[in-house]
C-alpha positions as CSV (number, residue, x, y, z in Angstrom):
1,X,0.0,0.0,0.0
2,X,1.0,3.5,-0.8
3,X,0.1,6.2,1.9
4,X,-1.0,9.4,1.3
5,X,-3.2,12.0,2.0
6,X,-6.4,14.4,0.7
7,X,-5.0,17.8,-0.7
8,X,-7.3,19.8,0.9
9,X,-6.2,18.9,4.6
10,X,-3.3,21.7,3.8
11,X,-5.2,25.2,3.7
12,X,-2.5,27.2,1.6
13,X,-2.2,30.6,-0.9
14,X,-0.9,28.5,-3.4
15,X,-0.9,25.1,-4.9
16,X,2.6,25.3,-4.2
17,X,2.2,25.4,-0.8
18,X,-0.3,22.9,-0.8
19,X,1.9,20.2,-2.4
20,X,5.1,21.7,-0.3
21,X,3.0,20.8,2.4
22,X,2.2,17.4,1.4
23,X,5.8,16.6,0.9
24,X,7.3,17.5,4.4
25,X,5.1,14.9,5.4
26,X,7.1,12.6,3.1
27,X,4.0,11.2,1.3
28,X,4.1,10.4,-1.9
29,X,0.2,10.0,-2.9
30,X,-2.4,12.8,-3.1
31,X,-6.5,12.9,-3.8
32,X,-6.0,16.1,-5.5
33,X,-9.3,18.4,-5.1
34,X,-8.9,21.6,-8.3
35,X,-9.9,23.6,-4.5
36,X,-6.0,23.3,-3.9
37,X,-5.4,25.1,-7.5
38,X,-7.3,27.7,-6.7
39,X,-10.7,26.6,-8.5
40,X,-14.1,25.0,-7.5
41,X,-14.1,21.5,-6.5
42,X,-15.3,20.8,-9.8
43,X,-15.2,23.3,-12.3
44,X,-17.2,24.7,-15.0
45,X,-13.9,25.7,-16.6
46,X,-10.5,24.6,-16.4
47,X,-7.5,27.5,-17.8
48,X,-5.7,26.1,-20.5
49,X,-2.5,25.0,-19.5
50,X,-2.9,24.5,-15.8
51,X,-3.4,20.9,-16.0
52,X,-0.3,20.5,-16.9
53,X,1.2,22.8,-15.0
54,X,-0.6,21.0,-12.0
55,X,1.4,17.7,-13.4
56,X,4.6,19.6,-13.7
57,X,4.4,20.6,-9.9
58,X,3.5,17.2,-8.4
59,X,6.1,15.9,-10.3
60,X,8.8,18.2,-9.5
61,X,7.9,17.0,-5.4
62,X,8.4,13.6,-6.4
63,X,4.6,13.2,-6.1
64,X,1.7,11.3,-7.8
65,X,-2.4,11.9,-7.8
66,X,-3.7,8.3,-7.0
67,X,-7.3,10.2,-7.8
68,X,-8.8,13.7,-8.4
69,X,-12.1,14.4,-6.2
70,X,-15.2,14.7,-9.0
71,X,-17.8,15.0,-6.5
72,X,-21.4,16.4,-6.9
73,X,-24.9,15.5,-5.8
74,X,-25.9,11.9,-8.8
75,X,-29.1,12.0,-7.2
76,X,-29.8,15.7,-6.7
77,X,-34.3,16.0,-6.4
78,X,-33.6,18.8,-9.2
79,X,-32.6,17.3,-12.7
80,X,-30.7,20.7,-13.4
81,X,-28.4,20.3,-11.2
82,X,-27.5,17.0,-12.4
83,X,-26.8,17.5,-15.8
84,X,-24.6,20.0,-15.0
85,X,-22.6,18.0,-12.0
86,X,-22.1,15.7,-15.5
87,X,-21.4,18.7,-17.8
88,X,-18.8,19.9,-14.9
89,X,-17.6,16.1,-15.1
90,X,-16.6,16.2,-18.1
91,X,-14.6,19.1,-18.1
92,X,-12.5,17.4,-15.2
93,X,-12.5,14.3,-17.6
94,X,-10.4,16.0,-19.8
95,X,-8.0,17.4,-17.3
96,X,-7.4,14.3,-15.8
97,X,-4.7,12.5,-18.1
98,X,-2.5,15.8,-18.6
99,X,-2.8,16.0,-14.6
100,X,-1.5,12.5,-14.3
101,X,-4.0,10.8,-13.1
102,X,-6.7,8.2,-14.7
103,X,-9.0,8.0,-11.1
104,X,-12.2,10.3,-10.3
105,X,-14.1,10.1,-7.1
106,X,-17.4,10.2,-7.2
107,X,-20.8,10.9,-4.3
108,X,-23.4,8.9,-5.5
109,X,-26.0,10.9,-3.3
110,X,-28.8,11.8,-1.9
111,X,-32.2,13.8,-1.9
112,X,-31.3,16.2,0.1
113,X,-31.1,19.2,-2.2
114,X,-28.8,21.5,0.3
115,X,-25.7,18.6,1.2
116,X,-24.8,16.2,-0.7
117,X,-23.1,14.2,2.4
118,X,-26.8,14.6,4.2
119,X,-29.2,11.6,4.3
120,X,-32.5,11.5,3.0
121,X,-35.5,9.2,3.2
122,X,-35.9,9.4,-0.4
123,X,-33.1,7.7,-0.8
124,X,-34.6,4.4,-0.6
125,X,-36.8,5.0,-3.1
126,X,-36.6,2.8,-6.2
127,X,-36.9,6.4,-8.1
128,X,-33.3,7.6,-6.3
129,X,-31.5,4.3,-7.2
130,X,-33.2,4.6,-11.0
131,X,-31.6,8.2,-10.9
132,X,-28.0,7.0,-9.9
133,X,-28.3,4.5,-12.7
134,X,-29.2,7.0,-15.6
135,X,-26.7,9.1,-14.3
136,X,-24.1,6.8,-13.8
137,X,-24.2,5.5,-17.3
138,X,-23.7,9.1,-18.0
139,X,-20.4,9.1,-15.9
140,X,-19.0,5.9,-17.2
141,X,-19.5,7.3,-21.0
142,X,-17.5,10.2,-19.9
143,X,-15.3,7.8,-18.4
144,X,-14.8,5.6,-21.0
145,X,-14.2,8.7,-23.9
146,X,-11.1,9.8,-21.5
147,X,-10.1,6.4,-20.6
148,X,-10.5,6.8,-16.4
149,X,-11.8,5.0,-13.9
150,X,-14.4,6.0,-11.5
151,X,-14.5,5.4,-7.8
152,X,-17.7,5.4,-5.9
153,X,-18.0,5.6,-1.9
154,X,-20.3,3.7,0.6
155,X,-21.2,6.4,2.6
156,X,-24.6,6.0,5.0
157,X,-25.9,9.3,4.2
158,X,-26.2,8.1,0.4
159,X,-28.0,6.2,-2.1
160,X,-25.1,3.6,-1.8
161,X,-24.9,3.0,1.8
162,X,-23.1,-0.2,1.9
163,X,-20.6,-2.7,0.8
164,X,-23.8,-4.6,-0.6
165,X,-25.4,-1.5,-2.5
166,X,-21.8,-1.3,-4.3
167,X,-21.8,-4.7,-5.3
168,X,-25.5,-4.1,-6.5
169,X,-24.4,-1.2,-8.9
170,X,-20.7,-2.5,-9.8
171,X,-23.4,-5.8,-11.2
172,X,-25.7,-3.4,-12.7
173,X,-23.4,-1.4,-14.7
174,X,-21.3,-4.0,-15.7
175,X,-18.5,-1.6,-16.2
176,X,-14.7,-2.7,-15.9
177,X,-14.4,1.5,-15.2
178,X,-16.3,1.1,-12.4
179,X,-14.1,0.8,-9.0
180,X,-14.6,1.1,-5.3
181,X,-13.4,3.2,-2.5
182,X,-13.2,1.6,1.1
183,X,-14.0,3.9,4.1
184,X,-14.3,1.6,7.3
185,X,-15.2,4.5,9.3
186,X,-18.4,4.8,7.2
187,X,-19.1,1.6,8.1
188,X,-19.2,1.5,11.2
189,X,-21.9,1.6,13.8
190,X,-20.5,2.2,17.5
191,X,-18.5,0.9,19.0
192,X,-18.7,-3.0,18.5
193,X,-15.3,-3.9,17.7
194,X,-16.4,-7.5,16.8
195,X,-18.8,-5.9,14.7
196,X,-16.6,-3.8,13.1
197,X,-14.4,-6.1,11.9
198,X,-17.1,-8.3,10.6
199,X,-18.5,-5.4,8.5
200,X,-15.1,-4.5,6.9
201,X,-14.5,-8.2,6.1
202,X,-17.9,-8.7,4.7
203,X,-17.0,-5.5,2.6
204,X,-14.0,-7.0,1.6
205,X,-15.7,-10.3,0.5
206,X,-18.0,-8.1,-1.3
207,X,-15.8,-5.8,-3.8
208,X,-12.5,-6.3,-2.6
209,X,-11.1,-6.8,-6.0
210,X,-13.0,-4.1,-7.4
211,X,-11.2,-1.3,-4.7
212,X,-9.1,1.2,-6.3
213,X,-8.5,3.2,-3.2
214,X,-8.7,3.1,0.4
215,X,-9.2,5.8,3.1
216,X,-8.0,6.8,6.9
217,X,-10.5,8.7,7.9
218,X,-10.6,11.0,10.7
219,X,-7.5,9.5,12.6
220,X,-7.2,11.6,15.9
221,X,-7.5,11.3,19.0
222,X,-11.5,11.6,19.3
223,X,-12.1,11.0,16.0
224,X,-14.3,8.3,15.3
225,X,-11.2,6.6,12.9
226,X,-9.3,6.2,16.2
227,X,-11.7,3.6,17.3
228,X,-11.2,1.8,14.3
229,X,-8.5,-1.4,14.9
230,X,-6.1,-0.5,12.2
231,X,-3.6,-3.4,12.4
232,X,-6.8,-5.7,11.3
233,X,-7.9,-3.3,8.4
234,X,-5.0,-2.8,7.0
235,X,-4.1,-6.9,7.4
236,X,-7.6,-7.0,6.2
237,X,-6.5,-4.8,2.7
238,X,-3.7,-6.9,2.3
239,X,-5.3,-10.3,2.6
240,X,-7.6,-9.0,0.0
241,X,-4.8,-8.3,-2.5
242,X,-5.5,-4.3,-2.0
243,X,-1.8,-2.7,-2.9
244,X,-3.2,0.7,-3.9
245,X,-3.4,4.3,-2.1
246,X,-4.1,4.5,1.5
247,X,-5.3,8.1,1.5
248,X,-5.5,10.2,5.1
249,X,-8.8,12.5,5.1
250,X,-10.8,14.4,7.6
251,X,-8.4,15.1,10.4
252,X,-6.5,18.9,11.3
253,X,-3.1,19.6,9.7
254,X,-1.4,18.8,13.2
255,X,-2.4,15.8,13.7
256,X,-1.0,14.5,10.4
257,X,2.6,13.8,11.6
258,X,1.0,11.5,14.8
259,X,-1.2,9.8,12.3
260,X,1.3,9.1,9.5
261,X,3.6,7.5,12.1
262,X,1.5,5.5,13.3
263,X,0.2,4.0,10.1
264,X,3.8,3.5,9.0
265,X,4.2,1.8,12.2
266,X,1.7,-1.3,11.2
């Protein structure tokens, strides 16, 4: 496994600072978000030339983007909104290869029209999951014109809630482009560590050869990732053949140093 972090952890002036940042930690992986070149999350435009500038930058740190953050509300209640979350998809699409990277990270959502990362009872309905389906097939042709790969996200507050509900749309879709990002931490409910466990392997049984990246989530003290056993999740990854990014997310710049140790330690 590869460790490395979220770009957006490092609030900086400059995309140089962001990915000067990222190197003192001595990563070498990034989920770049455009936020860290000075842009929206995902763009209705992107400059030209700055992709490659971006490419030139990461490159010069001795740096790589495992994956580029795409995300924007699949299931949004108004259709407006999705059609252009796929027109702004696009135009990352095309950005991705001269920015070095061939992976976009997708939210498959929800019907709340506010947050994407808020639940929703309407996202049970068969009419949400009929939504994620058109607009997924969407995704996956933009996918395929640019040659990428897409990685969805159990997340509880979602349409895809689970392990299962991955495997259901990986089947569906039927589309080698199509991948899987593991968040234990969004798995888990309390603090059953028998349970845990049982829910990460079952995810693993699930669509562990289908994962492209993996996350560490909120690894602080009092964050809810501390809670998670590490040692048998990332024994877990490896058992399952994982040998991809490990990518650090949702924790405050200082307590990146702690948590990088002590995943190098395992």
């Amino acid at each position: 496994m590869i460790l490395g972090i979220f770009t957006r952890t490092f609030e900086r002036e400059s995309l140089a600072g962001v990915l000067d940042a990222v190197r003192a930690q001595g990563l070498r992986d990034v989920q770049f978000n455009m936020a860290s070149a000075g842009l929206p999350s995902l763009p209705a435009e992107i400059e030209q030339g700055l992709p490659d500038r971006i490419r030139t930058a990461l490159a010069s740190r001795g740096l790589e983007m495992a994956a580029v953050s795409g995300t924007f509300n699949m299931i949004h209640p108004d259709l407006g909104h999705r059609q252009e979350g796929l027109r702004r998809l696009e135009v990352l699409a095309a950005a991705c290869h001269p920015m070095g990277t061939t992976t976009i990270t997708l939210c498959t959502g929800t019907r709340d029209p506010d947050d994407k990362w808020r639940g929703h009872p309407g996202n049970v309905l068969p009419d949400a999951w009929h939504d994620l389906q058109v607009a997924m097939e969407r995704a996956l042709s933009i996918a395929e014109e640019h040659d990428l790969w897409l990685g969805i996200e159990p997340e509880q507050a979602n349409v895809v809630t689970s392990p299962a509900d991955a495997r259901r749309l990986l089947d569906e879709m039927r589309s080698p482009r199509l991948k899987v990002i593991l968040d234990p931490v969004n798995l888990m409910a309390g603090d059953d560590a028998g349970a845990v466990r049982s829910l990460l392997e079952e995810a693993l049984d699930l669509v562990g050869p289908d994962l492209i990246a993996a996350h560490a989530k909120e690894l602080y003290p009092g964050g809810v990732g501390w809670r998670l056993d590490y040692a048998h999740y990332l024994g877990a990854l490896r058992a399952a053949g994982f040998r991809g990014p490990l990518l650090l997310h949702n924790l405050p710049e200082q307590a990146v140093p702690a948590a990088v140790d002590f995943l190098r330690g395992l």
